[in-house]
PyMOL Python script that loads the backbone (N, CA, C, O; Angstrom):
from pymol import cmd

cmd.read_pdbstr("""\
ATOM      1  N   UNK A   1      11.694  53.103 -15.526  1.00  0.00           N
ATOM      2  CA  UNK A   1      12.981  53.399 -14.962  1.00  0.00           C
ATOM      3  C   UNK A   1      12.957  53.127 -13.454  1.00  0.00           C
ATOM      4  O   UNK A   1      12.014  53.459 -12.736  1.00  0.00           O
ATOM      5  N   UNK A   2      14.169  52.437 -12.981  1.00  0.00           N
ATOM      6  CA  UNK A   2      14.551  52.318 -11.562  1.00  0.00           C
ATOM      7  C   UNK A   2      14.610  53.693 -11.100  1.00  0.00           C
ATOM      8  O   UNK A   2      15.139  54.596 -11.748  1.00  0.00           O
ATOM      9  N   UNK A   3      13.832  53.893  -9.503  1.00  0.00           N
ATOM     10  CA  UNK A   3      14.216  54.580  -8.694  1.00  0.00           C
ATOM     11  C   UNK A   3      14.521  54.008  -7.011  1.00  0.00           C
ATOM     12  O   UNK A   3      13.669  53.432  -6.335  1.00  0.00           O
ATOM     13  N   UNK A   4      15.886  54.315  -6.569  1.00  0.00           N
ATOM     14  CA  UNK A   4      16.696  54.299  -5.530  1.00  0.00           C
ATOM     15  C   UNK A   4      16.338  54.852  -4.615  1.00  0.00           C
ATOM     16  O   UNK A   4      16.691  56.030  -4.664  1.00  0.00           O
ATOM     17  N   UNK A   5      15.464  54.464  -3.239  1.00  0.00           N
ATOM     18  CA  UNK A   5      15.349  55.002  -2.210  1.00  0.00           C
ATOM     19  C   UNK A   5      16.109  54.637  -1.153  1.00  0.00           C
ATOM     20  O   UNK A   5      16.321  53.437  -0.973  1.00  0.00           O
ATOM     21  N   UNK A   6      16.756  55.806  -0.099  1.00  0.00           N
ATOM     22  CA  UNK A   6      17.587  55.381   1.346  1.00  0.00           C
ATOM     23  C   UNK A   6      16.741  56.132   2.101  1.00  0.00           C
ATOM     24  O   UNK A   6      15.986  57.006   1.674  1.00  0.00           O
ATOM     25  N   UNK A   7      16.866  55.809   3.141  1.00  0.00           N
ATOM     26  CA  UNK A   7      16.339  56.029   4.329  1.00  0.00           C
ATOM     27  C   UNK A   7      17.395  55.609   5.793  1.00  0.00           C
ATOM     28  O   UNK A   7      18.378  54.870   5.724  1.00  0.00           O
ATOM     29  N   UNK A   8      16.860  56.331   7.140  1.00  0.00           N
ATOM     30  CA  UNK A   8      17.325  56.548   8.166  1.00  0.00           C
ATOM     31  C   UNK A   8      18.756  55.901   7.737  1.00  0.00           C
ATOM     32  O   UNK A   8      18.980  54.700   7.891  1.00  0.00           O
ATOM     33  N   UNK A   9      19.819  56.916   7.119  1.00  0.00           N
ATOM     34  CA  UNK A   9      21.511  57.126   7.233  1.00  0.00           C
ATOM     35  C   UNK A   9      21.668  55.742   6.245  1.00  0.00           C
ATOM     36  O   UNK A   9      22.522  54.947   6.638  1.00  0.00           O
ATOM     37  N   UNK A  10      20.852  55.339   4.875  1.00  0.00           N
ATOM     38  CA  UNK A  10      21.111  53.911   4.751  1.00  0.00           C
ATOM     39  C   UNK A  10      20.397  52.556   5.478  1.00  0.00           C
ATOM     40  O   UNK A  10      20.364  51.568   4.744  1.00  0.00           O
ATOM     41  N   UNK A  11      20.136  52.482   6.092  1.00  0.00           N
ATOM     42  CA  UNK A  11      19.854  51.065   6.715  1.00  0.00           C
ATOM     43  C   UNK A  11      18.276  50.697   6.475  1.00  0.00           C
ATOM     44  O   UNK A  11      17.701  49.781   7.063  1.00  0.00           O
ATOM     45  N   UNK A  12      17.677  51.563   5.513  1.00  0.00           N
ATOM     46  CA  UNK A  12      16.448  50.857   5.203  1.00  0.00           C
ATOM     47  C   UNK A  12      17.031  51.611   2.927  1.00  0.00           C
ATOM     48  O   UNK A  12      17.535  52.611   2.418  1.00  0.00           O
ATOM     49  N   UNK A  13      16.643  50.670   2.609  1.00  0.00           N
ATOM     50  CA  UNK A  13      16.836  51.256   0.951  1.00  0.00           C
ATOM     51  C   UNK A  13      15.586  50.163  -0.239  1.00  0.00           C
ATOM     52  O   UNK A  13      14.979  49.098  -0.121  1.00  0.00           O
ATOM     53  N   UNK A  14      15.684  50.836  -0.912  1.00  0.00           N
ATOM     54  CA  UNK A  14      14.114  50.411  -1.419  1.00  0.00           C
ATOM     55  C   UNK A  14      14.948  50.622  -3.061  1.00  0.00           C
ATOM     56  O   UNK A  14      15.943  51.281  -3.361  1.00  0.00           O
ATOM     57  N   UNK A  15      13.970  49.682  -3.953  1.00  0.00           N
ATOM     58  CA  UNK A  15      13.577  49.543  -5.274  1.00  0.00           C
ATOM     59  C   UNK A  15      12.418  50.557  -5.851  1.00  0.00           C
ATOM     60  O   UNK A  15      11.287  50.311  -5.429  1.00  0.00           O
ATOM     61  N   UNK A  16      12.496  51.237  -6.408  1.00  0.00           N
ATOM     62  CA  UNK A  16      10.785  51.637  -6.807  1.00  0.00           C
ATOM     63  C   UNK A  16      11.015  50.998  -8.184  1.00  0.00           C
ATOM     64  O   UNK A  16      12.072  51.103  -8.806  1.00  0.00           O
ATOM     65  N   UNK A  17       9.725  50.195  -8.688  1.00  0.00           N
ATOM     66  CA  UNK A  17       9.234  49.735 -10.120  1.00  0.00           C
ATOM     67  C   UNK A  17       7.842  49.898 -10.352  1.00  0.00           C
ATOM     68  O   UNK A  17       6.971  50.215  -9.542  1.00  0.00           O
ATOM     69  N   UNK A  18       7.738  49.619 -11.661  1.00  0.00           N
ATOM     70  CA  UNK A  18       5.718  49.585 -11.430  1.00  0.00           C
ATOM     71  C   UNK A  18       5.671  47.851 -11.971  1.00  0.00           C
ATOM     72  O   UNK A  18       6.507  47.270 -12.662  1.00  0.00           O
ATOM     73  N   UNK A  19       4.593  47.395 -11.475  1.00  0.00           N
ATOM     74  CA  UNK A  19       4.335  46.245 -11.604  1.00  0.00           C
ATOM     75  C   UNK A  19       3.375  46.276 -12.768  1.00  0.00           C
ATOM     76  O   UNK A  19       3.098  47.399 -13.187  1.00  0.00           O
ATOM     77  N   UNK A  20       2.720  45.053 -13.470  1.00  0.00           N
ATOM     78  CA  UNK A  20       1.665  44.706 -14.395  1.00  0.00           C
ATOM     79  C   UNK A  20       0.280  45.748 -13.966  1.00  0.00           C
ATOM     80  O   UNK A  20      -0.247  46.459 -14.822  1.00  0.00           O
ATOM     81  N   UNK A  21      -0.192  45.714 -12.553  1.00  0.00           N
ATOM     82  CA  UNK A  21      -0.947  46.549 -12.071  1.00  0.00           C
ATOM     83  C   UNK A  21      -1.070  47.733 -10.823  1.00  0.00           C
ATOM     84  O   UNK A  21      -2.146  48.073 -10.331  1.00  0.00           O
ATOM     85  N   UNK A  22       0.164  48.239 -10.456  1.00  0.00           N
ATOM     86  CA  UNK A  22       0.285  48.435  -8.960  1.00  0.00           C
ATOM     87  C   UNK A  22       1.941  49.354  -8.926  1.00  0.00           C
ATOM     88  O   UNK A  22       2.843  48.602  -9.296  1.00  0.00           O
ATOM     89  N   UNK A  23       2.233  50.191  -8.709  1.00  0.00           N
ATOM     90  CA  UNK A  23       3.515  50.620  -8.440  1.00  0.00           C
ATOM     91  C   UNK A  23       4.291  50.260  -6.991  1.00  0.00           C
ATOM     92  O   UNK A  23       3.651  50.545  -5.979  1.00  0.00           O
ATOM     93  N   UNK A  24       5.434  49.742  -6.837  1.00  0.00           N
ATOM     94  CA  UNK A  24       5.690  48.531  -5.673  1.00  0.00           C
ATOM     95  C   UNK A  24       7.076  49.766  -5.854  1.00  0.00           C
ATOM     96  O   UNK A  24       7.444  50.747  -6.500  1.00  0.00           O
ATOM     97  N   UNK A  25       7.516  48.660  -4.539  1.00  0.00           N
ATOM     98  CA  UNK A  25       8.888  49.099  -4.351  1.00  0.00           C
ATOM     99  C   UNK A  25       9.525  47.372  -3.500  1.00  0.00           C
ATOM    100  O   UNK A  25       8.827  46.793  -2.667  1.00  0.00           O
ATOM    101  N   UNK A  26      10.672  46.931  -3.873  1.00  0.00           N
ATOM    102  CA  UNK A  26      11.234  46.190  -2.926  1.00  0.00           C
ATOM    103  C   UNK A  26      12.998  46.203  -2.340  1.00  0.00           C
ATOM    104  O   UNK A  26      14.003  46.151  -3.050  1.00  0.00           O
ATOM    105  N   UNK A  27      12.915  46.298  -0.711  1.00  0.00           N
ATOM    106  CA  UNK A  27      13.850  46.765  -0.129  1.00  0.00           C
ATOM    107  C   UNK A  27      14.428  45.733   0.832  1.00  0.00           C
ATOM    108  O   UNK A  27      14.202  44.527   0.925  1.00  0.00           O
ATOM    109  N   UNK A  28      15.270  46.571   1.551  1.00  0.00           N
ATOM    110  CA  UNK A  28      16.360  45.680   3.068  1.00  0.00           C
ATOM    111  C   UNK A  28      15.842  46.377   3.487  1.00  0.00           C
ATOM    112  O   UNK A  28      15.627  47.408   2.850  1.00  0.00           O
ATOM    113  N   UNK A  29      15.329  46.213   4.836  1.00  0.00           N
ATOM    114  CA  UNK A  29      15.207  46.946   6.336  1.00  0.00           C
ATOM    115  C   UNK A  29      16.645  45.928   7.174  1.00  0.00           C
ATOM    116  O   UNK A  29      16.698  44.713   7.366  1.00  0.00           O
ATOM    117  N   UNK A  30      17.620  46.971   7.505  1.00  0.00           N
ATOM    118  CA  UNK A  30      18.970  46.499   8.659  1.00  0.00           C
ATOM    119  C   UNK A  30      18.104  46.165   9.910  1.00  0.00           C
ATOM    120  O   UNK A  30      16.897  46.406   9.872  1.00  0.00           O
ATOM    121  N   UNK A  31      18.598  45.694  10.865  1.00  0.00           N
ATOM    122  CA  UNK A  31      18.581  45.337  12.002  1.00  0.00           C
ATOM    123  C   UNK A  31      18.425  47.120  13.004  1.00  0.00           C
ATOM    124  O   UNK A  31      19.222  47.985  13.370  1.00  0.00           O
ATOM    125  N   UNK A  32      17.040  46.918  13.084  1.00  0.00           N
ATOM    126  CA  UNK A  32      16.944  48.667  14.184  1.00  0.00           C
ATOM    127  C   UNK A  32      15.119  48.518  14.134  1.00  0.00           C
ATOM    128  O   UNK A  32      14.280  47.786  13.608  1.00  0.00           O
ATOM    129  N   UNK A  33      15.171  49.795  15.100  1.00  0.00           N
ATOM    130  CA  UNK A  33      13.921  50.194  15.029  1.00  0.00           C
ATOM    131  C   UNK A  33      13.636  51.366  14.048  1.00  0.00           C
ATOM    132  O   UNK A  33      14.625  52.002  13.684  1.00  0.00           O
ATOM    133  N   UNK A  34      12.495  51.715  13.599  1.00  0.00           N
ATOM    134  CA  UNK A  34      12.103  52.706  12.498  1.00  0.00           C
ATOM    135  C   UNK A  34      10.680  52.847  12.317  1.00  0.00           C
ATOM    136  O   UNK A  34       9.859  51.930  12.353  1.00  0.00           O
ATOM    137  N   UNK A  35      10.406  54.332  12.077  1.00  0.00           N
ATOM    138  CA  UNK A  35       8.636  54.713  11.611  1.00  0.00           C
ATOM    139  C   UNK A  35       9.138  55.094  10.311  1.00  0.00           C
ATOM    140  O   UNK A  35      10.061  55.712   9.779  1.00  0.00           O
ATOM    141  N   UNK A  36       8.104  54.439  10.052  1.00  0.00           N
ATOM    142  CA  UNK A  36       7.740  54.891   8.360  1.00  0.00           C
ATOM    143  C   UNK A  36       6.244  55.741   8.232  1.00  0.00           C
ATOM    144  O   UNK A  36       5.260  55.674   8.969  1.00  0.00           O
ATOM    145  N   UNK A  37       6.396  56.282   7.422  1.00  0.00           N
ATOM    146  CA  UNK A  37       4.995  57.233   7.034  1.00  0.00           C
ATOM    147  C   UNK A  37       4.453  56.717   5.541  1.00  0.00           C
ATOM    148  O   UNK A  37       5.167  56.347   4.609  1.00  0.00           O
ATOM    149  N   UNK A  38       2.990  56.791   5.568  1.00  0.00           N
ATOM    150  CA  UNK A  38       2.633  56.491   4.145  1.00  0.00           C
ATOM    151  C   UNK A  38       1.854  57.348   3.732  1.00  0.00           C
ATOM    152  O   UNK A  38       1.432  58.214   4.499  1.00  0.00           O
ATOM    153  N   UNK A  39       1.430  57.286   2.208  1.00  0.00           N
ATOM    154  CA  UNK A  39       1.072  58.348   1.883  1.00  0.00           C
ATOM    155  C   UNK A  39       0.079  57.844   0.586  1.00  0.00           C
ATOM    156  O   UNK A  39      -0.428  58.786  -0.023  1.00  0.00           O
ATOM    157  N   UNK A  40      -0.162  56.889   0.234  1.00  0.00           N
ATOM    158  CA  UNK A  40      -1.043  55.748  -0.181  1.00  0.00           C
ATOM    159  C   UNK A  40      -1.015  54.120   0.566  1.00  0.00           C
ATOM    160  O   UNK A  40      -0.048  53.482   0.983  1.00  0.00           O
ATOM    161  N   UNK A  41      -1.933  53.897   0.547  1.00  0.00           N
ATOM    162  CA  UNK A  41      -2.120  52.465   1.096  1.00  0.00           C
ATOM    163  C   UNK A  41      -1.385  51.011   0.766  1.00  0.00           C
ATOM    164  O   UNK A  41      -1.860  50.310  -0.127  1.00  0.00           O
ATOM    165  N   UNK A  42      -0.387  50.638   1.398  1.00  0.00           N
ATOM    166  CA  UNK A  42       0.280  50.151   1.303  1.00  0.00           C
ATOM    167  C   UNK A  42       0.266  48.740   1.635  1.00  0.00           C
ATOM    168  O   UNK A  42      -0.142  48.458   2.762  1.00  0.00           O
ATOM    169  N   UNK A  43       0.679  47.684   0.776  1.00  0.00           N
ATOM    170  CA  UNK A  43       0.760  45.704   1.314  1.00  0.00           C
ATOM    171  C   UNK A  43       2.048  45.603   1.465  1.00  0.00           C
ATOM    172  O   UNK A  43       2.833  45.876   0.558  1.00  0.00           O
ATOM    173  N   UNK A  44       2.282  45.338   2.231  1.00  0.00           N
ATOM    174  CA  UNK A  44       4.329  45.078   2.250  1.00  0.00           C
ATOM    175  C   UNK A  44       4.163  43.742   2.659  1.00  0.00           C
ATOM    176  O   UNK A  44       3.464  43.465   3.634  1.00  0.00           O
ATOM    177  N   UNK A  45       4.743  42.902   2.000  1.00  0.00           N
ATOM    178  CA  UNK A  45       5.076  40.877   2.077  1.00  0.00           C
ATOM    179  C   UNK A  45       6.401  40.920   2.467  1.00  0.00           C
ATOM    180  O   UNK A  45       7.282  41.226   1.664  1.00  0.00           O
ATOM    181  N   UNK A  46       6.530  40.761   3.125  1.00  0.00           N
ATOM    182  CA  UNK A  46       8.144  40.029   3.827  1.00  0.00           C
ATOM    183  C   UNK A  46       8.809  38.959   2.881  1.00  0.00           C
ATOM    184  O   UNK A  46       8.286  37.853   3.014  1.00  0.00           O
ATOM    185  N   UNK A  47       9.780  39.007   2.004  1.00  0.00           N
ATOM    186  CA  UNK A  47      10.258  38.135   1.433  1.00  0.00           C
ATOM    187  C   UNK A  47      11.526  37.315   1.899  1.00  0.00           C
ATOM    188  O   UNK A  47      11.936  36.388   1.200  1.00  0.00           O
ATOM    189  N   UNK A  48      12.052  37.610   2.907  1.00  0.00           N
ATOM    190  CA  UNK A  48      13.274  37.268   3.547  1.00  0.00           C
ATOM    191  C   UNK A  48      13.243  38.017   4.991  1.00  0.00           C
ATOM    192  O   UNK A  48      12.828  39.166   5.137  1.00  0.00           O
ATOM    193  N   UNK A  49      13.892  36.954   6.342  1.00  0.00           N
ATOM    194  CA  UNK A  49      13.906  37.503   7.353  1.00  0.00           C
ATOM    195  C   UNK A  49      12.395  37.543   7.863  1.00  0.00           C
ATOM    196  O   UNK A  49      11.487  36.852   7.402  1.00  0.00           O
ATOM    197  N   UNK A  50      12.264  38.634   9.074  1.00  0.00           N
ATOM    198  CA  UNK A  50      11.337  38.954   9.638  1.00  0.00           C
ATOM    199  C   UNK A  50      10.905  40.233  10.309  1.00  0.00           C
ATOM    200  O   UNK A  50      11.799  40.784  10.951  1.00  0.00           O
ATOM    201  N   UNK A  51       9.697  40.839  10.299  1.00  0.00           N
ATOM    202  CA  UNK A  51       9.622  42.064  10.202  1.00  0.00           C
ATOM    203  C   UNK A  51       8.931  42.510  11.514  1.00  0.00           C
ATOM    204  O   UNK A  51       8.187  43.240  10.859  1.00  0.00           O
ATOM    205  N   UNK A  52       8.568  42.693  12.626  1.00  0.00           N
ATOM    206  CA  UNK A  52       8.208  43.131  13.483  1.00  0.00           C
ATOM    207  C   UNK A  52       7.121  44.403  13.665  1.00  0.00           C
ATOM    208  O   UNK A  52       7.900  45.333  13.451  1.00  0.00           O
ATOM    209  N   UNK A  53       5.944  44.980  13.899  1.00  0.00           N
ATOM    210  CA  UNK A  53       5.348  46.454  13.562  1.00  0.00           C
ATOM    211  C   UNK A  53       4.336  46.533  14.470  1.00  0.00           C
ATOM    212  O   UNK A  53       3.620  45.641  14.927  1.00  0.00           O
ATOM    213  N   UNK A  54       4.361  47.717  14.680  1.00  0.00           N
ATOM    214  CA  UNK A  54       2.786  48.093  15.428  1.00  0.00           C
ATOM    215  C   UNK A  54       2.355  49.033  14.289  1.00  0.00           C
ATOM    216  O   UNK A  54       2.884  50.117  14.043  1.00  0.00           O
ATOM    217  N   UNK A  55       1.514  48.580  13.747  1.00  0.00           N
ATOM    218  CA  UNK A  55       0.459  49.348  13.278  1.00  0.00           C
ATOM    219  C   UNK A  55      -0.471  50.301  13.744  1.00  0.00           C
ATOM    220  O   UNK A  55      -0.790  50.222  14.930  1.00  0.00           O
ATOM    221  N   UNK A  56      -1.119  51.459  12.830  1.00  0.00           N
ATOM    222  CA  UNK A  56      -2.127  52.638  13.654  1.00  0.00           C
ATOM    223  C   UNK A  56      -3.300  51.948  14.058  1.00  0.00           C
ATOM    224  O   UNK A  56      -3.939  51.198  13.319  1.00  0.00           O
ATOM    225  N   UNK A  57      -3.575  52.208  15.234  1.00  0.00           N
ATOM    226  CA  UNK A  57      -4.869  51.727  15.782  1.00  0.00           C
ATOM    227  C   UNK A  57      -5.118  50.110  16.651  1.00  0.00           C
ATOM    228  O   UNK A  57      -6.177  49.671  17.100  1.00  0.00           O
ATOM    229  N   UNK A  58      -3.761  49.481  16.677  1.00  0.00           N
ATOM    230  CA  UNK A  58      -3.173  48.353  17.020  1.00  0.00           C
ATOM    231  C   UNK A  58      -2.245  48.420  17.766  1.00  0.00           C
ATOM    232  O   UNK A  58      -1.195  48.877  17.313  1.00  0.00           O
ATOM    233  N   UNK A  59      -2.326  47.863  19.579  1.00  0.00           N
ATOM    234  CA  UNK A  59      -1.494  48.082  20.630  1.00  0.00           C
ATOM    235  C   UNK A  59      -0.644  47.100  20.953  1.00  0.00           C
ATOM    236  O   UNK A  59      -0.004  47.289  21.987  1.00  0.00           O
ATOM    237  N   UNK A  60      -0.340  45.529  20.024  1.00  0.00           N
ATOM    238  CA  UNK A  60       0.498  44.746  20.018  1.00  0.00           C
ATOM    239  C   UNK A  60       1.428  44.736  18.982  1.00  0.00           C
ATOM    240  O   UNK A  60       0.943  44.664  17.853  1.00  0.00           O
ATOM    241  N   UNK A  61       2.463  44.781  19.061  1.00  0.00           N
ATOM    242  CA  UNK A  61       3.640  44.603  17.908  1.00  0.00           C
ATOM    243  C   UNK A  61       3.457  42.882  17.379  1.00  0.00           C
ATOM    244  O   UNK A  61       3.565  41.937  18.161  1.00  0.00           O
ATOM    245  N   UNK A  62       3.257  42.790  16.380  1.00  0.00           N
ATOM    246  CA  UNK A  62       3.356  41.634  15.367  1.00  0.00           C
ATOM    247  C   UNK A  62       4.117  41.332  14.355  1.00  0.00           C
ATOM    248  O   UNK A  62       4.389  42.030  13.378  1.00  0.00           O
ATOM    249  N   UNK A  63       4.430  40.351  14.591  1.00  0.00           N
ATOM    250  CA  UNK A  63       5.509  39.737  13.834  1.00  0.00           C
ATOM    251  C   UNK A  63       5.431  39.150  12.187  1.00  0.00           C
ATOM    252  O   UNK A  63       4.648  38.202  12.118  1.00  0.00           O
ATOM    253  N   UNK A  64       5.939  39.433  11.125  1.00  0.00           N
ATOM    254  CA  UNK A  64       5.437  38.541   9.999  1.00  0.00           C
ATOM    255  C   UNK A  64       6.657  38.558   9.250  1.00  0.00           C
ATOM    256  O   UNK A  64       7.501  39.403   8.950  1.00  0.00           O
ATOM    257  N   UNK A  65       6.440  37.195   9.026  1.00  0.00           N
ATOM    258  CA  UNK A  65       8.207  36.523   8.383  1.00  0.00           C
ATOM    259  C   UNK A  65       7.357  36.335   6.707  1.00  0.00           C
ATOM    260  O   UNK A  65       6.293  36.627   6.162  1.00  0.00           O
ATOM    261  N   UNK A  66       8.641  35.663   6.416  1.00  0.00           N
ATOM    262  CA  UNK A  66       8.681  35.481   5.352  1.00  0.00           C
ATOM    263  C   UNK A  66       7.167  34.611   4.718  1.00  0.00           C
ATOM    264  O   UNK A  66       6.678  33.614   5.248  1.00  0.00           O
ATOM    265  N   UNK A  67       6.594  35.373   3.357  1.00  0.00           N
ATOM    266  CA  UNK A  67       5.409  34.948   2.681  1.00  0.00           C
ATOM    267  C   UNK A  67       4.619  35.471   3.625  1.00  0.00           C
ATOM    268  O   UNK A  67       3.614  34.784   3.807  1.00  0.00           O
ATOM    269  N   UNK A  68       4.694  36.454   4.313  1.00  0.00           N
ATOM    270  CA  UNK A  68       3.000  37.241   5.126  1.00  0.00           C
ATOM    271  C   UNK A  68       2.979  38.687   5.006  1.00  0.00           C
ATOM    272  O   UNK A  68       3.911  39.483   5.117  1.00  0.00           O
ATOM    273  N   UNK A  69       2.130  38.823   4.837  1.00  0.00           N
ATOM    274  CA  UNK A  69       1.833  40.547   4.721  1.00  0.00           C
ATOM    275  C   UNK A  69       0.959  41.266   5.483  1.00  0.00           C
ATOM    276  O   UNK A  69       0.026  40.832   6.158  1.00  0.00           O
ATOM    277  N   UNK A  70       1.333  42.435   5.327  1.00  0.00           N
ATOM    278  CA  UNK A  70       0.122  43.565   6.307  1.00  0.00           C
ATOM    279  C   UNK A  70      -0.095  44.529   5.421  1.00  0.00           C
ATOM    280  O   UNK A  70       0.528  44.822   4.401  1.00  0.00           O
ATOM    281  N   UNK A  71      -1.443  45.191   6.119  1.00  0.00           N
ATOM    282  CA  UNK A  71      -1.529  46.631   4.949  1.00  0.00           C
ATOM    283  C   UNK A  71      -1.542  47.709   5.916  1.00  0.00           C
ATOM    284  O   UNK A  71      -1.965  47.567   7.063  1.00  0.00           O
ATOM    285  N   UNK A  72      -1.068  48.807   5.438  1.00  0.00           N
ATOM    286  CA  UNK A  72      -1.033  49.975   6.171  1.00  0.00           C
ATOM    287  C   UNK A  72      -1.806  50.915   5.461  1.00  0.00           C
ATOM    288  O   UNK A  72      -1.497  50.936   4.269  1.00  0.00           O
ATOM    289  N   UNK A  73      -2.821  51.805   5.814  1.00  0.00           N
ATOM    290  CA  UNK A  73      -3.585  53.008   5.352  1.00  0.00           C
ATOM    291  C   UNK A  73      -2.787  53.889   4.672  1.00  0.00           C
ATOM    292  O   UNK A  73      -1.650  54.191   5.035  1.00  0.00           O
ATOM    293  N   UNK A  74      -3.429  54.380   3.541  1.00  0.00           N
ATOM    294  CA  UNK A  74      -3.084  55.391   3.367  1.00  0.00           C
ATOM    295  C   UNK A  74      -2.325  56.742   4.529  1.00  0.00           C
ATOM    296  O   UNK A  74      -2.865  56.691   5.634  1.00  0.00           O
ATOM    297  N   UNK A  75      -1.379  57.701   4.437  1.00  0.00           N
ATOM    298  CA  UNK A  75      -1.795  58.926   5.331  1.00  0.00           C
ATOM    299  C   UNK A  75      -1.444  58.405   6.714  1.00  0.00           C
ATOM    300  O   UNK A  75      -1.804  59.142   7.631  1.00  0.00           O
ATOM    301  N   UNK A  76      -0.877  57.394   7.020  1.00  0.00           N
ATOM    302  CA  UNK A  76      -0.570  56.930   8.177  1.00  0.00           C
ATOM    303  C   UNK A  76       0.752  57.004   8.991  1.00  0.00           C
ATOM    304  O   UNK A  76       1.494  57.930   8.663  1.00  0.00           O
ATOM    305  N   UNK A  77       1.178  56.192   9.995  1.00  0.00           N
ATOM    306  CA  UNK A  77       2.746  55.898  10.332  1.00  0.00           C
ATOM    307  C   UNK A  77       2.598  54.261  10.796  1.00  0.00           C
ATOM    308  O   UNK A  77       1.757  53.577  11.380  1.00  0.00           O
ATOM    309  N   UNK A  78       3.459  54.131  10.397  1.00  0.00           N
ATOM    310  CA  UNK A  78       4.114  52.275  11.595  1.00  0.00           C
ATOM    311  C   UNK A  78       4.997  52.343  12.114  1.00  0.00           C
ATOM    312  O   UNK A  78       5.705  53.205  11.594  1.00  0.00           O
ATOM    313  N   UNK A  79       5.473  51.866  12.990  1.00  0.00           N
ATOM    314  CA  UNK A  79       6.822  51.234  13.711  1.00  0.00           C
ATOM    315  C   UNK A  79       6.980  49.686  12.881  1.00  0.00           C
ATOM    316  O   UNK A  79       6.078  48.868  12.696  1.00  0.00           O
ATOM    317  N   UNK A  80       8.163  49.605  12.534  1.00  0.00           N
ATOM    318  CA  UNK A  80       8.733  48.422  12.529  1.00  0.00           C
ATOM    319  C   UNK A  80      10.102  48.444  12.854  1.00  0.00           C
ATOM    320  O   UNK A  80      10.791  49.445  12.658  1.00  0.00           O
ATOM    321  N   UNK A  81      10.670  47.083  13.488  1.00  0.00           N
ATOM    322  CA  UNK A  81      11.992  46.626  13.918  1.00  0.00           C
ATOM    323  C   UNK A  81      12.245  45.639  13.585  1.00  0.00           C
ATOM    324  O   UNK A  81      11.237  45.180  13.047  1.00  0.00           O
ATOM    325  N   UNK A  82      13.228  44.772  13.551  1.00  0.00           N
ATOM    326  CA  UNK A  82      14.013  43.712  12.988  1.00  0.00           C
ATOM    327  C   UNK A  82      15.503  43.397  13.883  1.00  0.00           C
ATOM    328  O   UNK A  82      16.225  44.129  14.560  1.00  0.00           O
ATOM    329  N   UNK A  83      15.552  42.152  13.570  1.00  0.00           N
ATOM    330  CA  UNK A  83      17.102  41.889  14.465  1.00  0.00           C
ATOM    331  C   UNK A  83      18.404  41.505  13.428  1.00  0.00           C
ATOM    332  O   UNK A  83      19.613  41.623  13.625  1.00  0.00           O
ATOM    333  N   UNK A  84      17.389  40.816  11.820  1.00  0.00           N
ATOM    334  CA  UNK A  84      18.050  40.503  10.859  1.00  0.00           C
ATOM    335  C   UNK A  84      17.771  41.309   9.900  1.00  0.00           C
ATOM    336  O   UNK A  84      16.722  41.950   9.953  1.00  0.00           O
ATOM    337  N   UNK A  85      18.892  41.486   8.525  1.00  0.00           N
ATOM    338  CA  UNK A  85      18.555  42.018   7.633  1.00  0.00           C
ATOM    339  C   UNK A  85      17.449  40.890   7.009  1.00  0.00           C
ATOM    340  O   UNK A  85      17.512  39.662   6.966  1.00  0.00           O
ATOM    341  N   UNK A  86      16.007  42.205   6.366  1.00  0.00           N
ATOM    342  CA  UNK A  86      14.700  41.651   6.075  1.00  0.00           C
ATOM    343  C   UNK A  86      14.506  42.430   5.041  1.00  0.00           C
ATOM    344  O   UNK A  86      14.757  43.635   5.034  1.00  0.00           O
ATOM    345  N   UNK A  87      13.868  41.538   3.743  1.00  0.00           N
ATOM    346  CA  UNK A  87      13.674  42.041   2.215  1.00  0.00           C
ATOM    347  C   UNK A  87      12.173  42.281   2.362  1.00  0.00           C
ATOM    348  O   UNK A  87      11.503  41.893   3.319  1.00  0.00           O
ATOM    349  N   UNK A  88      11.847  42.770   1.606  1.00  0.00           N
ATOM    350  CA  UNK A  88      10.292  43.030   1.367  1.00  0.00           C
ATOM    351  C   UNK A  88       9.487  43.398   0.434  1.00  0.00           C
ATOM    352  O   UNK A  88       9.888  44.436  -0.094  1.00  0.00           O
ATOM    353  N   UNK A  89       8.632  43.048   0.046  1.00  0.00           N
ATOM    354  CA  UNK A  89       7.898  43.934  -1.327  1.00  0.00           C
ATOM    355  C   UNK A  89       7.026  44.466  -0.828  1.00  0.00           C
ATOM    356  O   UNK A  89       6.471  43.986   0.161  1.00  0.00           O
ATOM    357  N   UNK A  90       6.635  45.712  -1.427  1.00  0.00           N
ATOM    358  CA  UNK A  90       5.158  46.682  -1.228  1.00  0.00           C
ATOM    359  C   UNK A  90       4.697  47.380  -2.223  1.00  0.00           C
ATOM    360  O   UNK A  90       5.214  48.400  -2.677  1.00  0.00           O
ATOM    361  N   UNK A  91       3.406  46.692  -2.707  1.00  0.00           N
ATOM    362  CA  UNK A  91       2.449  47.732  -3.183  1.00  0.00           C
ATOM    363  C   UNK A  91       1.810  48.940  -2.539  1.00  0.00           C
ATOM    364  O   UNK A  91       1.715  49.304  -1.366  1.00  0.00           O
ATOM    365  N   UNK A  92       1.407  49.436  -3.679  1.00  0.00           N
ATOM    366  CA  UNK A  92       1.189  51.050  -3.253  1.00  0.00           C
ATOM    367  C   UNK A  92      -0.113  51.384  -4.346  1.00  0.00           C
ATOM    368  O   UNK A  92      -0.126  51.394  -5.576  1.00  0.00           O
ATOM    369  N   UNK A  93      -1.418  51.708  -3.125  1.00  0.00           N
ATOM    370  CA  UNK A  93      -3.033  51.617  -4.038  1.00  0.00           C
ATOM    371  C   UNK A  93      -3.572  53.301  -4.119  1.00  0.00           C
ATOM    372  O   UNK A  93      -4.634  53.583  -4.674  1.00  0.00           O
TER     373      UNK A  93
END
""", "prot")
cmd.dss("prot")
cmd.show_as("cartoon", "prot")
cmd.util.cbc("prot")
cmd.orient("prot")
């Protein structure tokens, strides 16, 4: 079964599914800045647009467009921002 996630007032909203091996979610992040928190270890691939983040333990914001990914720790936070609406997939380990 589909589950519907929103976030900050709407402007970030997510898919949850389970995949063949992996429970994912894929969403829009709007045009803003935003922290996210995780709570298992996470790959998010940019499928559209471009995604902007500073990661924990990492003092440059990096950019990854479409077909690139990052992983975020378990138990963590990120910053990410965007100027366009940006799709994304993420597994969750």
């Amino acid at each position: 079964m589909l589950k519907v996630n929103e976030y900050f007032d709407g402007k970030a909203k997510s898919i949850a599914f389970q995949t063949s091996t992996l429970p994912a979610t894929v969403g829009v992040i709007s045009p803003g800045e935003y922290e996210f928190g995780t709570s298992k270890k996470e790959t998010m691939t940019v499928i559209s647009g471009a995604l902007t983040v500073l990661l924990p333990g990492v003092d440059e914001w990096m950019t990854y467009g479409a077909g690139e990914s990052f992983d975020v720790a378990g138990q963590a936070s990120f910053k990410a921002k965007t100027d366009i609406d940006t799709a994304y997939l993420c597994t969750y380990e």
